[in-house]
N, C-alpha and C positions, 0 to 999 in steps of 0.2 A: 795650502791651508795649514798654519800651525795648528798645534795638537796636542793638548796635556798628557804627559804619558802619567796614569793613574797605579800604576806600581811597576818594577822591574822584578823578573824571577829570579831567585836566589840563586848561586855559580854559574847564571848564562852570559853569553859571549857580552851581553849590554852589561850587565852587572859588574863583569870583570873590565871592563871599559870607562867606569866610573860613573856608570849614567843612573839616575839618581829619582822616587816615585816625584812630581811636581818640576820636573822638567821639560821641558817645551820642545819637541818635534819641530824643525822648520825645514830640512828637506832631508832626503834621502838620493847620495850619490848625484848630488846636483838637481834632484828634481824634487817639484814643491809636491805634495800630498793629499791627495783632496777625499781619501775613503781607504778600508783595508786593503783593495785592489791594487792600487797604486803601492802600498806599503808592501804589502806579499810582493807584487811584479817585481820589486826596485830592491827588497832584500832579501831577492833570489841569489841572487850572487854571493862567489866565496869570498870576496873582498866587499865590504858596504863602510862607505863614508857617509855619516850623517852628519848634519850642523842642528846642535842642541843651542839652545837659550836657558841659561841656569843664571839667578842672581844677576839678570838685567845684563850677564854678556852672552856672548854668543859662543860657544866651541866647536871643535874640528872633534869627531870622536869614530876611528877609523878599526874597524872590526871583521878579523880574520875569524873562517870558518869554512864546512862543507857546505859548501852548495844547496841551496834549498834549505837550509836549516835554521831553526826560528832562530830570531837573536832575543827574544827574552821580551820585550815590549808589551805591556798592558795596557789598554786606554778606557775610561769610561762605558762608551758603547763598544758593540761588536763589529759596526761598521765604520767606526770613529765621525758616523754623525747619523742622521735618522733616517728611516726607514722608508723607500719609495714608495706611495699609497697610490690603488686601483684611481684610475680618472676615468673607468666607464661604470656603465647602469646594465649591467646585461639582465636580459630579459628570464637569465637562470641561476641567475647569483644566489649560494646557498645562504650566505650571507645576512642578504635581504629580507632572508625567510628565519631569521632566530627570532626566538621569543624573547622578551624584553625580561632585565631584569637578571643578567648575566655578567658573568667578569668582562671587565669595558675591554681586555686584550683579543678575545673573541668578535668583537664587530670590527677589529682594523683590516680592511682591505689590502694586501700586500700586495704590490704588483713590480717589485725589485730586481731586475738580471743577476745584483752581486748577489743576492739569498739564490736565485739558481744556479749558478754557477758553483757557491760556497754548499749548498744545502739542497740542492735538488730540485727547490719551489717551480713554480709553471709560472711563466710571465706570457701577458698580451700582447710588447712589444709597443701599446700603444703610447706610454709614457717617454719612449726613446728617439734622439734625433740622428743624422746622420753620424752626428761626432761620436754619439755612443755606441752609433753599431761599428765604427771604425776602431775603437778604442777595444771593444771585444774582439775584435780580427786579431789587433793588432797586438792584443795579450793571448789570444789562442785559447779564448772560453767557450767551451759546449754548455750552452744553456740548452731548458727547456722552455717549449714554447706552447702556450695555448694558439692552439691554427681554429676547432670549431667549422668554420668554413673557409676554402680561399674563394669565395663568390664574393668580390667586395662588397657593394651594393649592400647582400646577406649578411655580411658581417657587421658593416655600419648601425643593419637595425639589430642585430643581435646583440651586440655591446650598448647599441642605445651613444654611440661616439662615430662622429661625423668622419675622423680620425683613423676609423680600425679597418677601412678597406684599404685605403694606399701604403700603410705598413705591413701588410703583407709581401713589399718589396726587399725587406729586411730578409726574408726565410731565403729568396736566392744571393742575396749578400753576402750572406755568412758561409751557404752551401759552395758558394764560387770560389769563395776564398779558402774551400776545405777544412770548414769546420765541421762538425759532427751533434744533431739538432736529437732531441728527443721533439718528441708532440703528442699531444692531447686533442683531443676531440670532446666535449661536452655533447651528447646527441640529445636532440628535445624530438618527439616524436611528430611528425606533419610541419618539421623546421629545417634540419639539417639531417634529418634521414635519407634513403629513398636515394632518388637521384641526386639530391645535393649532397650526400655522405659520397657517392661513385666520385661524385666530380673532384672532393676534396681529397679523394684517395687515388685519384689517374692524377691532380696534381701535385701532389707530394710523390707520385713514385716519378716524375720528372725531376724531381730534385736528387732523387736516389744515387752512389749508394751516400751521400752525405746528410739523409734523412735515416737516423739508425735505426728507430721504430716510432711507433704511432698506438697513444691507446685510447682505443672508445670506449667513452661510459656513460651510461645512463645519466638524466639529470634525475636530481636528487628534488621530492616536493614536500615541505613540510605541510603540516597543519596552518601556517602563518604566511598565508601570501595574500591577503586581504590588498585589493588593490595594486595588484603587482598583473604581468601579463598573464595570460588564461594558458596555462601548458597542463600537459598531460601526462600521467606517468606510462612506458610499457606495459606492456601486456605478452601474452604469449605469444600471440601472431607476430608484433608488431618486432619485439626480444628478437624471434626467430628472423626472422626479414633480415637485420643488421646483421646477424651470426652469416647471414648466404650472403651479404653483401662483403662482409669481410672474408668470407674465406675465397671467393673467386678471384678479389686481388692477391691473395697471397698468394695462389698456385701461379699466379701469373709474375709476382717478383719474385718467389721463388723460383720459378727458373730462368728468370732473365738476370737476378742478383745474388739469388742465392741464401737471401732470407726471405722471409715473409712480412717483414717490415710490420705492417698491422695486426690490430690484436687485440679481440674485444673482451671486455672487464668479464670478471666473474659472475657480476651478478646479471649479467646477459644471459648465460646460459641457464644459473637457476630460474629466471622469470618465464624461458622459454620453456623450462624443464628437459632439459637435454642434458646428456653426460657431457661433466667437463672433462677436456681433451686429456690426453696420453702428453706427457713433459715436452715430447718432441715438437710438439704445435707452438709452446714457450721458446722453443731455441735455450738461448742464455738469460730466460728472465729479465728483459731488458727494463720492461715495464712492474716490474714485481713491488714496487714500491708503491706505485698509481692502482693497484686493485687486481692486477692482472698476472695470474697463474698461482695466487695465495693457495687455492684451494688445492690446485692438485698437487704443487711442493710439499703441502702439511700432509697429504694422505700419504704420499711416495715416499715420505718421510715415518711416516708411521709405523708405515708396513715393513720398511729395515730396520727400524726398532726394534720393533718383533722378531724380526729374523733374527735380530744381534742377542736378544734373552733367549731365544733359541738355542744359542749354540753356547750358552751359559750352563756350566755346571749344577748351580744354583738355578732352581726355577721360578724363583720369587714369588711360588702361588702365596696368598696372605688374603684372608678375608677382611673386604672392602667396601665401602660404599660411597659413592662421590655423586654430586649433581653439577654438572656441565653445563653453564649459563651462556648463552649466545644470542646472534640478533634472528628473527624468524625467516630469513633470508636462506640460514643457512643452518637449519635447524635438524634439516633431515639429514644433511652433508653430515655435520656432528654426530647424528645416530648410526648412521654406516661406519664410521671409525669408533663408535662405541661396542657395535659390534663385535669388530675386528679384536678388538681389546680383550673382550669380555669372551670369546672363543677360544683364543689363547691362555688367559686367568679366569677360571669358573667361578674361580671364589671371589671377582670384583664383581661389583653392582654399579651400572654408570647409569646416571637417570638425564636425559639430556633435556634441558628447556629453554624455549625460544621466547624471548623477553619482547613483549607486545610495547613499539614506542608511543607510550603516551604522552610522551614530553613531547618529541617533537613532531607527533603524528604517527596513526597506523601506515601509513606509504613508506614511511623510512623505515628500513628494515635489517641493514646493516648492523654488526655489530657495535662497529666504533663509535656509533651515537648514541648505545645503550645509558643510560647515566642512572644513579646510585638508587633514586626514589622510586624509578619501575622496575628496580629489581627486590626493593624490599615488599614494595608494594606487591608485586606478583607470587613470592616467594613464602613471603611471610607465612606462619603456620603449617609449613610442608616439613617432611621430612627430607633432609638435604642429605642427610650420613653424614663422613666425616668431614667431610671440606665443601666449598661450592669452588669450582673453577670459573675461572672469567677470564676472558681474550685481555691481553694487556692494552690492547689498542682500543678500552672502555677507559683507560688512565691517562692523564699528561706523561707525556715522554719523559719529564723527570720530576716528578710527583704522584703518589699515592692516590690522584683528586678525580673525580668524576666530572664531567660537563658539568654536572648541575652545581659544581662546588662541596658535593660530601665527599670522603672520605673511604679508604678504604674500611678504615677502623669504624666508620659512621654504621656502614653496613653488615659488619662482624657483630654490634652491638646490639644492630634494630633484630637480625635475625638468629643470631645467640649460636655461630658458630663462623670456625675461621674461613678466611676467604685467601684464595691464590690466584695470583694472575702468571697466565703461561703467555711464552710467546708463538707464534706463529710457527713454530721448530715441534716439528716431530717427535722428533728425541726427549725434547724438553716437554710435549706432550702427553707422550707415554711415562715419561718417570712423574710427574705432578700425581696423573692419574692415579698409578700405581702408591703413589709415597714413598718413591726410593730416592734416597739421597744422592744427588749427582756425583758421581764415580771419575 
């Protein structure tokens, strides 16, 4: 597939080559191009011969370099053509359940191997044919995968795709060939619980150890499923149930592999109200991205914080006062590290509150769905002290902007003091808190 290249980078090995922004890509090292995949794969190499088209001819434009190392190339999109979109209806799609009346980039369904591969995304696998699971052999990509259930049958009606029980053939495909699979579970309670969660986790540790981990997470219900399938959220029995279900397979791949493979979300154990585990139940955080071990990294993070102002000459007491905005999930979690905080400096004041989702319902609870207008709404006329703190995963990853589309500065104005967003880090925790400028 030719390909416009949309700019070249300034002294890279393309640039010093002559290659030029509105020049045409037509192969790499002999081979035609059909996505960045193929472009990455093909100019891995420390020697890369491309055939450009510039001014209606065609050139030879041959480029020395280390291994692996970009040659300079920009194109339009990031995939150099568009984005794989979901082809099922599952019956827990969060999706399905947003309120109307939102940025149109939020209802696209992405169901992409290159965005997992490239970025981490979860794919269904249902959109893929042979060719393409060969083509990931045969490039040596660890995707991640939505598994949900391997009951096919189950899985057909849980995607609502006639399609999603025989590509479960793909999860021994790629394990055979010795690739290394992340997986997701979606749990719905009285769906894929219970003994269909056992089942899906005695067959995934068949695939072991080429299945790295596995994370279970609560399905998520908004306010907005009018005419969508009847599901139910956790509860505390039900929370707890999947925690014993998960940990009797891990004592059992732990000693047959040596991890624990599985490993349910956080917010399993706040629903159950149980202490979240000691780091060691984490391993290596495999799943740290998907929801799972957030809460104990940021406290075990916290507490060496502290110990590190401990052993400071300077004790940074300074009177303070901060309000700690979160989802109500994990509201009490935040109050134990406020604690901790406020034991250590007598003279801060942390006031912790848990933001009631009315955008998108009281069952969402989480922080990362808080969005800008229930927090002013809630907030408004309180004493906040000097700052409000906010989890940065209430913002676009690279924008200031809320779900709802305001603003950080929206909310600095409605309630007439500054606002900071921390990340998920300890470190970076305690100093926000405090007001010490990073060191």
């Amino acid at each position: 597939m030719p390909v416009k290249i949309a700019s070249v980078a300034r002294r890279s090995p393309a640039a010093r080559a002559g290659i030029e922004a509105g020049d045409v890509l037509l192969t790499v090292n002999g081979h035609e191009i059909s996505d960045v995949l193929d472009y990455m794969f093909y100019c891995a190499e420390d020697r890369v011969e491309l055939a450009i088209e510039s001014g209606g001819k065609t050139h030879r434009r041959v480029i020395y370099k280390s291994e692996y190392d970009d040659i300079g190339l920009e194109f339009d999109t990031f995939l150099m053509d568009s984005k794989q979109s979901c082809r099922n209806k599952c019956i827990f799609c969060f999706i399905d359940q947003m309120p109307p009346g939102m940025r149109e980039t939020l209802y696209f369904k992405d169901d992409d191997a290159r965005l997992s591969f490239l970025q981490g995304n979860y794919v269904t696998l249902t959109n893929l044919t042979d060719k393409d699971i060969q083509r990931i052999i045969d490039m040596r990509l660890n995707i991640n995968v939505s598994v949900h259930t391997t009951d096919p049958e189950l899985r057909c009606r849980m995607m609502n795709n006639r399609f999603a029980g025989e590509k479960l053939k793909y999860l021994k495909m790629m394990t055979d060939a010795g690739l290394e699979l992340n997986c997701q579970i979606v749990c719905c309670p009285g769906i894929n619980d219970g003994a269909e969660l056992e089942r899906t986790l005695s067959d995934l540790g068949e695939l072991m150890p080429n299945i790295r981990s596995t994370a279970v997470v609560p399905v998520g219900l908004t306010a907005y499923r009018e005419g969508l399938y009847p599901l139910k959220a956790f509860d505390r029995e039900s929370a707890g149930a999947v925690i014993d279900v998960i940990a009797a397979f891990q004592e059992s791949f732990l000693k047959k592999y040596g991890t624990r493979m599985a490993y349910a979300a956080d917010e399993f154990f706040l629903t159950a109200e149980r202490e979240i585990p000691d780091a060691e139940y984490y391993e290596d955080y495999p799943q740290y991205e998907n929801g799972v071990g957030l809460l104990r990294s940021l406290y075990d993070e916290v507490c060496g914080a502290l110990d590190e102002y401990d052993e400071c000459e300077d004790s940074l007491s300074r009177i303070r006062r901060v309000t700690v905005a979160t989802g109500t999930a994990a509201e009490d979690f935040h109050k134990k590290l406020a604690e901790l905080i406020m034991k250590r400096f007598p003279d801060v004041r942390i006031k912790v509150r848990g933001i009631r989702n009315r955008f998108f319902g009281e069952t969402i609870t989480v922080a990362g769905l808080v969005t800008a207008g229930d927090l002013t709404d809630q907030l408004r006329g309180e004493d906040i002290g000097d700052e409000l703190l906010i989890p940065k995963v209430m913002l676009k990853a690279d924008e200031p902007v809320f779900l709802d589309d305001l603003t950080v500065g929206d909310v600095e104005k409605a309630l007439g003091t500054r606002v900071v967003a921390v990340a998920n880090d300890g470190y970076e925790y305690v100093r926000k808190v405090l007001g010490i400028e990073e060191r």
